[in-house]
C-alpha positions as CSV (number, residue, x, y, z in Angstrom):
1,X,4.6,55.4,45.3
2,X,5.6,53.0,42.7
3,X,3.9,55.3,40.0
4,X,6.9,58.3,40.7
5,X,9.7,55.7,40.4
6,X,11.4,54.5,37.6
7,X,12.0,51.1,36.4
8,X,15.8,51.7,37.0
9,X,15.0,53.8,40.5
10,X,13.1,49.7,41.7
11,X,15.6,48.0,40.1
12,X,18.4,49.4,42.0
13,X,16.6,49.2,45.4
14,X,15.5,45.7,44.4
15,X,19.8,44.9,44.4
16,X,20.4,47.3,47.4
17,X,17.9,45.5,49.2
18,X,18.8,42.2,48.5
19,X,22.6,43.3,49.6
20,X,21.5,44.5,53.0
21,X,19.3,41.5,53.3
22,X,22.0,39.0,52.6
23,X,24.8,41.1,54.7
24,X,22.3,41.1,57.6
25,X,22.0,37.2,57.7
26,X,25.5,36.8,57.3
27,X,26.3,39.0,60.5
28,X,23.3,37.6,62.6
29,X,25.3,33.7,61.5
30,X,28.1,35.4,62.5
31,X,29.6,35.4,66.4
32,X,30.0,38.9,65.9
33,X,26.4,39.9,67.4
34,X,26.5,40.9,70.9
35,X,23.9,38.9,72.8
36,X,22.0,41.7,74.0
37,X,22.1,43.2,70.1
38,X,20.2,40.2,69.0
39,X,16.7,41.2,69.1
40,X,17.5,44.1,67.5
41,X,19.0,42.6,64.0
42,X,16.6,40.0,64.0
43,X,14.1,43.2,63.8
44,X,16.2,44.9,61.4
45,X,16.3,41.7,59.2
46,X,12.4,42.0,59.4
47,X,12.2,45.4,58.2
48,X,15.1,44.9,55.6
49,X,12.9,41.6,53.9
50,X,9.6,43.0,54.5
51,X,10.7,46.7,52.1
52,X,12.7,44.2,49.6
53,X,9.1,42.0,49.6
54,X,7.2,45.2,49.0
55,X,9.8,46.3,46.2
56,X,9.4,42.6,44.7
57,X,5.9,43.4,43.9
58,X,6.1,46.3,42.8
59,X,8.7,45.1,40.2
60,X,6.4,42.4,39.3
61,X,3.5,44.7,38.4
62,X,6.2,46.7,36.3
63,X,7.4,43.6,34.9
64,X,4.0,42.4,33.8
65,X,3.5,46.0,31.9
66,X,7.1,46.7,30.6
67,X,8.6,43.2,28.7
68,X,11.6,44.2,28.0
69,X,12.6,44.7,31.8
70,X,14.5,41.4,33.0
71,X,12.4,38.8,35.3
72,X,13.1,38.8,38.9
73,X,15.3,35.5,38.9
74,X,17.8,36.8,35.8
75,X,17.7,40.3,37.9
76,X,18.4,39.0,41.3
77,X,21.3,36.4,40.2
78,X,23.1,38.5,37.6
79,X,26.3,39.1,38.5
80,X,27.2,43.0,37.7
């Protein structure tokens, strides 16, 4: 997979992923989850962390192989 992506392809699921992530605890703080709903968007909020995990490493490998791509700490709290 990671070999038909491009740097800029990861990067921008990295910061899409990251969104839904954050969004995804913010509503399951929230009182806006229907009880029964729960379960569910704790399982979404699985899925959501375990995809931006998997896209972490495959930015790491890229990182490790392209310098002049940003580390994952300056990517992940740069404002844009």
């Amino acid at each position: 997979m990671s070999e038909n992506l491009s740097n800029n392809a990861i990067i921008y699921a990295l910061l899409s992923l990251n969104s839904e992530v954050i969004l995804q605890k913010e509503y399951l703080d929230s009182n806006d989850v229907p009880e029964e709903d729960v379960d569910n968007e704790e399982d979404i909020l699985d899925d959501l962390e375990q995809a931006f995990m998997e896209f972490v490493d495959v930015y790491k490998i890229r990182c490790k192989a392209d310098q002049s791509l940003p580390n994952l700490d300056e990517l992940l709290n740069n404002q844009l």
